[in-house]
FILUMFI-502603 format. One record per residue (C-alpha): x, y, z; residue number from 1; residue in one letter. Coordinates in Angstrom, 1 decimal, always signed. Example, Ala and Ser with C-alpha at 12.3 -4.5 7.8 and 13.67 -1.06 7.14 Angstrom:
<xx=+12.3&yy=-4.5&zz=+7.8&i=1&aa=A>
<xx=+13.7&yy=-1.1&zz=+7.1&i=2&aa=S>
END
This chain:
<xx=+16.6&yy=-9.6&zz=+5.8&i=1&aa=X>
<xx=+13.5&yy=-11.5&zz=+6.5&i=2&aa=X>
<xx=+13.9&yy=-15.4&zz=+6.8&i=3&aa=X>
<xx=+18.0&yy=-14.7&zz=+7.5&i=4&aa=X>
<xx=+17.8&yy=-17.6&zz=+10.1&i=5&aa=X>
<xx=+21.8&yy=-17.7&zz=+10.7&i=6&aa=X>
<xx=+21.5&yy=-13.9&zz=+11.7&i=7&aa=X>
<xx=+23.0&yy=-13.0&zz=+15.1&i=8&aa=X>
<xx=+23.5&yy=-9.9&zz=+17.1&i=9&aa=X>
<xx=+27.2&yy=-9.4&zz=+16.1&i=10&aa=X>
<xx=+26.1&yy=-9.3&zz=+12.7&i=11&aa=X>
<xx=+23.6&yy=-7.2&zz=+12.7&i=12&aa=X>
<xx=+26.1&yy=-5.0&zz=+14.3&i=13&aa=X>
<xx=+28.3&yy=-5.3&zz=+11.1&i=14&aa=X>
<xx=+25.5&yy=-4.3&zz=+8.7&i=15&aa=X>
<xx=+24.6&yy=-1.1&zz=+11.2&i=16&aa=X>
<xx=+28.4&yy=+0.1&zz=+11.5&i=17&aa=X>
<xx=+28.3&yy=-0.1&zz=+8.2&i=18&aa=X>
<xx=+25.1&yy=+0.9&zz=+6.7&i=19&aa=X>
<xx=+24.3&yy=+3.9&zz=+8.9&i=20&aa=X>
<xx=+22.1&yy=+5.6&zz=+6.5&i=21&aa=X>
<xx=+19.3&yy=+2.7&zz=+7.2&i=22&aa=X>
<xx=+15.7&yy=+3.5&zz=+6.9&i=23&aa=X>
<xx=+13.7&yy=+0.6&zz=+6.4&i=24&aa=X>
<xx=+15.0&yy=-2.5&zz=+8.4&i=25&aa=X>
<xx=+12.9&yy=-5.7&zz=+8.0&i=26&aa=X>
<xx=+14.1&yy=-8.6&zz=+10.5&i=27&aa=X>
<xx=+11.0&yy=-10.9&zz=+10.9&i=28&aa=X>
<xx=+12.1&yy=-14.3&zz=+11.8&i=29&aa=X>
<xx=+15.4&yy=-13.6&zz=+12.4&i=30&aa=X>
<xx=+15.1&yy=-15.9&zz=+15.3&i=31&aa=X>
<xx=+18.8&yy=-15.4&zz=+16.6&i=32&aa=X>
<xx=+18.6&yy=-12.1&zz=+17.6&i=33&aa=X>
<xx=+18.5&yy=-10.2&zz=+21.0&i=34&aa=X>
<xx=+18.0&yy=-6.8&zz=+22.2&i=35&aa=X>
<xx=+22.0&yy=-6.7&zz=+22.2&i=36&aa=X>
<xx=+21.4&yy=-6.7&zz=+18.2&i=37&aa=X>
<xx=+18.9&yy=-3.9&zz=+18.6&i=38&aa=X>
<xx=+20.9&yy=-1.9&zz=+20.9&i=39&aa=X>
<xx=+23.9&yy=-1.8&zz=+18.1&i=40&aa=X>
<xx=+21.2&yy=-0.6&zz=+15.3&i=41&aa=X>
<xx=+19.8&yy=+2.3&zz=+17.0&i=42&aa=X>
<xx=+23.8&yy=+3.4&zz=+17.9&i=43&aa=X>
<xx=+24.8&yy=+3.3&zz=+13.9&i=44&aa=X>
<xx=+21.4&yy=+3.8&zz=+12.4&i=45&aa=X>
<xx=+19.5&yy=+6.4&zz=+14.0&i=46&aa=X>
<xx=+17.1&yy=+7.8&zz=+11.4&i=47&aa=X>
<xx=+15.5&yy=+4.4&zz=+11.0&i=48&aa=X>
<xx=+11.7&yy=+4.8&zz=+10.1&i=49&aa=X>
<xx=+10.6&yy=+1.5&zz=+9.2&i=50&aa=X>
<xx=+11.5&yy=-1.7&zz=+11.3&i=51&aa=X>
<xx=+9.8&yy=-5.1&zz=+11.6&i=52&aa=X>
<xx=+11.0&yy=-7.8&zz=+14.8&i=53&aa=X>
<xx=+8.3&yy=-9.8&zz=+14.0&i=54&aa=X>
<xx=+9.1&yy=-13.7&zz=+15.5&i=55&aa=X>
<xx=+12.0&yy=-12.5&zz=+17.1&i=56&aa=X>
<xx=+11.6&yy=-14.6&zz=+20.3&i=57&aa=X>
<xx=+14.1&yy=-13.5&zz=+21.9&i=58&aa=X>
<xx=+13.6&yy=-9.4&zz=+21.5&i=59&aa=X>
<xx=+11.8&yy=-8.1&zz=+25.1&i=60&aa=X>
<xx=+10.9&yy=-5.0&zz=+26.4&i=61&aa=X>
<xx=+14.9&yy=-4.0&zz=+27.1&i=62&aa=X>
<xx=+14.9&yy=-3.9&zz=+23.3&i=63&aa=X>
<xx=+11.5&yy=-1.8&zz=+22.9&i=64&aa=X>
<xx=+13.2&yy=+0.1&zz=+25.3&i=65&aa=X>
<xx=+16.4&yy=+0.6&zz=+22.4&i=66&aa=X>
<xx=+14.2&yy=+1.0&zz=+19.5&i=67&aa=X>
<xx=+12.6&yy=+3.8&zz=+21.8&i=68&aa=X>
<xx=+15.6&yy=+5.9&zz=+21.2&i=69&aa=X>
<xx=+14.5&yy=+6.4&zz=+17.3&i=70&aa=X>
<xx=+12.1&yy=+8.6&zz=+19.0&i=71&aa=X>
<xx=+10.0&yy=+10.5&zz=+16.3&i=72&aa=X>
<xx=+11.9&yy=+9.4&zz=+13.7&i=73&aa=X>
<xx=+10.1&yy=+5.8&zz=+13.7&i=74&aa=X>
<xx=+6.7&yy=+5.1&zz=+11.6&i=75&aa=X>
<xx=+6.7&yy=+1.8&zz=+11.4&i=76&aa=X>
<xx=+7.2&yy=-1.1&zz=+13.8&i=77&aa=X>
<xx=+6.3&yy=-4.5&zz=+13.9&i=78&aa=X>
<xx=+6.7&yy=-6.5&zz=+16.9&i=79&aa=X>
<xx=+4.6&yy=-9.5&zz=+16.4&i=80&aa=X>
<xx=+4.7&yy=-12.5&zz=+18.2&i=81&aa=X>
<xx=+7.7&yy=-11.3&zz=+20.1&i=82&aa=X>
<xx=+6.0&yy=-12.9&zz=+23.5&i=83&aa=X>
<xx=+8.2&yy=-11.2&zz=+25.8&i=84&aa=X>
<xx=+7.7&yy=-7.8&zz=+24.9&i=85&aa=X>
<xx=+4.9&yy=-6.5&zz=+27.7&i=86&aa=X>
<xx=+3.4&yy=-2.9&zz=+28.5&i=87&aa=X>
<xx=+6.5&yy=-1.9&zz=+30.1&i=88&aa=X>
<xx=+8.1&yy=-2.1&zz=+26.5&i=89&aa=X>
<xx=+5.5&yy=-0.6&zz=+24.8&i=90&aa=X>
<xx=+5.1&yy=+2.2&zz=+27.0&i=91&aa=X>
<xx=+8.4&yy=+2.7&zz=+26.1&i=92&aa=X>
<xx=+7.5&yy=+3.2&zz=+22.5&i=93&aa=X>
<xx=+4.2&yy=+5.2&zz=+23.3&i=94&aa=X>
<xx=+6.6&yy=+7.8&zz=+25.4&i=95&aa=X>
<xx=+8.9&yy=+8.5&zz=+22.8&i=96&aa=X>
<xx=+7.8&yy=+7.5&zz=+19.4&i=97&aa=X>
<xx=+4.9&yy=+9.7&zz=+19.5&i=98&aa=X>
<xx=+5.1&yy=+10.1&zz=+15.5&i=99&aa=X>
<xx=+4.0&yy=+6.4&zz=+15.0&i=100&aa=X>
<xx=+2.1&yy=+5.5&zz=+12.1&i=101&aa=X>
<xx=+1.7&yy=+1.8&zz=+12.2&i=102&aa=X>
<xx=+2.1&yy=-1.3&zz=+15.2&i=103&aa=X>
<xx=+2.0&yy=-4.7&zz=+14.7&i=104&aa=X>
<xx=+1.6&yy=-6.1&zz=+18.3&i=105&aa=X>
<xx=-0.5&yy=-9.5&zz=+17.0&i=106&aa=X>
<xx=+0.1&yy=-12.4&zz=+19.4&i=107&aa=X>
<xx=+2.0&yy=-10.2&zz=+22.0&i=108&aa=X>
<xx=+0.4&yy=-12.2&zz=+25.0&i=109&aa=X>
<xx=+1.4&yy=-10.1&zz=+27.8&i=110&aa=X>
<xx=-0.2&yy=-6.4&zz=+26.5&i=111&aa=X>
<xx=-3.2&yy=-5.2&zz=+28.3&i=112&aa=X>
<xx=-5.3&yy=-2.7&zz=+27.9&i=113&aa=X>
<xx=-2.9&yy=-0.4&zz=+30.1&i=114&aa=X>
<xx=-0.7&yy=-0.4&zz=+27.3&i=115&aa=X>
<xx=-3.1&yy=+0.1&zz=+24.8&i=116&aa=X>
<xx=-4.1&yy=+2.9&zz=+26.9&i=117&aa=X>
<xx=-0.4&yy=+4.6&zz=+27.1&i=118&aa=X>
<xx=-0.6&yy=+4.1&zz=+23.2&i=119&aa=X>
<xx=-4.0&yy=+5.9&zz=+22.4&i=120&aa=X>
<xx=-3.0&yy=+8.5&zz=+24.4&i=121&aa=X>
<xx=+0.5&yy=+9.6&zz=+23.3&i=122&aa=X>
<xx=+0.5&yy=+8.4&zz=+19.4&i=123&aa=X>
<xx=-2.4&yy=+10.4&zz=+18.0&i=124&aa=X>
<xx=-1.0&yy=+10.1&zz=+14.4&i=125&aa=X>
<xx=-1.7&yy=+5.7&zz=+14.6&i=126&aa=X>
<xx=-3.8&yy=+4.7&zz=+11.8&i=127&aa=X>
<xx=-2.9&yy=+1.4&zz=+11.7&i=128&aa=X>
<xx=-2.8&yy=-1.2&zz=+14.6&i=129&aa=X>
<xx=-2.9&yy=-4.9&zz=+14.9&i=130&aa=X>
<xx=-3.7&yy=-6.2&zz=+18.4&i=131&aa=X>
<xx=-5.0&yy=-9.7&zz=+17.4&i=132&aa=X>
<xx=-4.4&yy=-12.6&zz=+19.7&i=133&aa=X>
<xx=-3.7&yy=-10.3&zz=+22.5&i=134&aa=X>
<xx=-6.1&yy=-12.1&zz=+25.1&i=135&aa=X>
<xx=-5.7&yy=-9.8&zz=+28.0&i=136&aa=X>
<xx=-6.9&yy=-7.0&zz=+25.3&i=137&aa=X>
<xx=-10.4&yy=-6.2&zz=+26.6&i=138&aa=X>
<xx=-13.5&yy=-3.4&zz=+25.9&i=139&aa=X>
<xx=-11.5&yy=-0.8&zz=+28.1&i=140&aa=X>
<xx=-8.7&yy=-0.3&zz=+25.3&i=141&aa=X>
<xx=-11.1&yy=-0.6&zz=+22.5&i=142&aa=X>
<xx=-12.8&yy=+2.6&zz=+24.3&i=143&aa=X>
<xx=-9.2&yy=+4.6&zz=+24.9&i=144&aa=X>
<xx=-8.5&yy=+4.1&zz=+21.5&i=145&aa=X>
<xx=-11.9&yy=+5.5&zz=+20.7&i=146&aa=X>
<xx=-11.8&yy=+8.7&zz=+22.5&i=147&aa=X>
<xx=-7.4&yy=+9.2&zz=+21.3&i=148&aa=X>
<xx=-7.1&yy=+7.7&zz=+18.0&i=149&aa=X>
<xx=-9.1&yy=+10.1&zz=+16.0&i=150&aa=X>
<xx=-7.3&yy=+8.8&zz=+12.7&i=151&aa=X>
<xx=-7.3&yy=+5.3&zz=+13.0&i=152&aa=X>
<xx=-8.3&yy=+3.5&zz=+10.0&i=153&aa=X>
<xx=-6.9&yy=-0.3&zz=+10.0&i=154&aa=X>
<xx=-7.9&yy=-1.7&zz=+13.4&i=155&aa=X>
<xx=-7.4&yy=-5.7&zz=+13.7&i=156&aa=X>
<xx=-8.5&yy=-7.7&zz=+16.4&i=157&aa=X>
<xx=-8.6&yy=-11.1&zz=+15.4&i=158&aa=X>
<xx=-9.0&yy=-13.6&zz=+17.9&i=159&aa=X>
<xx=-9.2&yy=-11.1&zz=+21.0&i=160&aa=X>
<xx=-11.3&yy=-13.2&zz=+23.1&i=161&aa=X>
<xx=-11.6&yy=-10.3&zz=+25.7&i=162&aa=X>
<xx=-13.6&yy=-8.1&zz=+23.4&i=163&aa=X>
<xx=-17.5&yy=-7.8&zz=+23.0&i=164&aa=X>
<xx=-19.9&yy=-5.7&zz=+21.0&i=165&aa=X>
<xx=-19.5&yy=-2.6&zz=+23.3&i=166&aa=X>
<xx=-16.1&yy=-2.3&zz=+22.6&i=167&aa=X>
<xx=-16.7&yy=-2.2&zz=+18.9&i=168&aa=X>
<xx=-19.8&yy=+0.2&zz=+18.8&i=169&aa=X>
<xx=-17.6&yy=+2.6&zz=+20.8&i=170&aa=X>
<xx=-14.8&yy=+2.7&zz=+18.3&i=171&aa=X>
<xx=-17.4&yy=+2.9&zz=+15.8&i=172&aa=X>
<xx=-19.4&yy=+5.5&zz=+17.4&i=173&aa=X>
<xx=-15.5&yy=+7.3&zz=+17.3&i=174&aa=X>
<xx=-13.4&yy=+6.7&zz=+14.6&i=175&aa=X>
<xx=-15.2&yy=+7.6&zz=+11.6&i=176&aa=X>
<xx=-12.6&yy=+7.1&zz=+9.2&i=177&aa=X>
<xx=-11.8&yy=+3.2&zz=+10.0&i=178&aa=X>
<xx=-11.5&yy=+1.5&zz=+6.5&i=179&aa=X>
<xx=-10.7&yy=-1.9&zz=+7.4&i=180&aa=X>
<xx=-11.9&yy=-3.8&zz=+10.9&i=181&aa=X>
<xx=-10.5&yy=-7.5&zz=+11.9&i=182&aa=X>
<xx=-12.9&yy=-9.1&zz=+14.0&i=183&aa=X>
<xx=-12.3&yy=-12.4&zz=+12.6&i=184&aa=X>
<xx=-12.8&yy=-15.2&zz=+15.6&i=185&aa=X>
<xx=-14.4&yy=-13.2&zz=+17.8&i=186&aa=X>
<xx=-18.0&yy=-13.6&zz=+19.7&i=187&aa=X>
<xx=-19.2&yy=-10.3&zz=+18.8&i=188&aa=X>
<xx=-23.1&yy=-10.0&zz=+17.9&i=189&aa=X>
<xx=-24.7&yy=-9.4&zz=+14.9&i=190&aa=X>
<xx=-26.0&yy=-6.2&zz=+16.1&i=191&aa=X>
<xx=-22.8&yy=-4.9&zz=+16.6&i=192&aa=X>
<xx=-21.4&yy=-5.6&zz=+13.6&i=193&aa=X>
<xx=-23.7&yy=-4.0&zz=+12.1&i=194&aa=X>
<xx=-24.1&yy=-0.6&zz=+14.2&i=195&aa=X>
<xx=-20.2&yy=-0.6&zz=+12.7&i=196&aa=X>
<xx=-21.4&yy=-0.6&zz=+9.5&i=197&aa=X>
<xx=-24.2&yy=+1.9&zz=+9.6&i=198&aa=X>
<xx=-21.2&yy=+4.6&zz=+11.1&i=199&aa=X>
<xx=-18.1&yy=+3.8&zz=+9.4&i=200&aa=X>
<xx=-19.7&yy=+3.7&zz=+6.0&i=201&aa=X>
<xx=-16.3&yy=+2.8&zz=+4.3&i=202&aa=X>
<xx=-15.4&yy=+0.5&zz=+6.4&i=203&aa=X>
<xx=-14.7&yy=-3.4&zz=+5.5&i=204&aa=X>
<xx=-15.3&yy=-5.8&zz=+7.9&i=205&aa=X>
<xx=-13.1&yy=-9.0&zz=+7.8&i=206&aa=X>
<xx=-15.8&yy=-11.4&zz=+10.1&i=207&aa=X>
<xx=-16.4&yy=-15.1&zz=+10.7&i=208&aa=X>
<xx=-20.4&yy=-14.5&zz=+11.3&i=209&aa=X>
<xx=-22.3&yy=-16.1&zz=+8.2&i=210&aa=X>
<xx=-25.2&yy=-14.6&zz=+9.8&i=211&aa=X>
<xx=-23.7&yy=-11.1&zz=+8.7&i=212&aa=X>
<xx=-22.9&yy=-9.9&zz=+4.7&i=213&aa=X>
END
């Protein structure tokens, strides 16, 4: 339902009631809806797995909070650009959707690295995250996702101003598996760039140093 502009809470409401065997739910840029919409889904459609928010503006942490009820049974969530979602929301999701495979958190201003914390440390299974444009995103998550997220293998951190070579040498140093690294826009060095490439072996890096190929 991507791009279904006119889409409000009530009717989402209408499509949960009556489609309660829902697994895969994608609302991105359903700009109309509230938590009040996700409250109704999670009451009809509890065995949702898959379930994007992205540009929601008006979704917040009361509806992480919701979507926290799928518990285990969610994989997938994206929640990007939803600006008022903040680590109170995602700690939500880190308590009780400890089966989480992928988060799409890009542009979600008000996460800090105490989220990304709560998130290393309680979804162990994430192997794919996107925290770009997250400003307040420093070295000190890069290194709690290091030492939890053992089978992380898409990291992007595009535009994270916050974050410096350290922070990538220790996830390097860490997650040996990473297949794909986003450090597009920001000032890393050289040398850390490539100290990721001499441990994660299989790793692409997506970069925006000419200096580095």
């Amino acid at each position: 339902m991507t791009d279904c502009f006119a889409l409000e809470d009530e009717g989402l409401h209408t499509i949960a009631a009556h489609c309660t065997q829902l697994t895969h739910l994608y609302l991105r840029r359903c700009v109309r809806l509230t938590d009040e919409g996700l409250r109704f889904l999670v009451i009809y459609c509890p065995s949702v797995r898959e379930l994007s928010v992205s540009d929601c503006r008006f979704i917040s942490d009361f509806g992480l909070r919701e979507i926290a009820k799928l518990e285990g049974r969610l994989r997938y969530l994206s929640i990007a650009h939803c600006g008022r979602i903040t680590d109170v929301g995602i700690r939500y999701i880190a308590k009780y959707c400890n089966r989480l495979r992928y988060l799409n958190a890009r542009g979600c201003e008000g996460l800090t690295d105490h989220g990304i914390e709560h998130l290393a440390k309680n979804c162990l299974k994430l192997k794919s995250l996107d925290i770009g444009k997250c400003p307040l995103v420093s070295d000190a998550g890069l290194e709690q996702l290091a030492l939890n997220s053992f089978n992380l293998k898409r990291l992007s951190l595009k535009s994270c101003e916050s974050i410096t070579g350290r922070g990538l040498q220790v996830v390097a140093a860490n997650c040996f598996d990473l297949q794909l690294l986003n450090v597009q826009d920001c000032d890393v060095p050289l040398e850390a760039l490539r100290f990721v490439k001499r441990h994660c072996k299989r790793c692409v890096i997506e970069h925006t140093n000419p200096a580095f190929f």
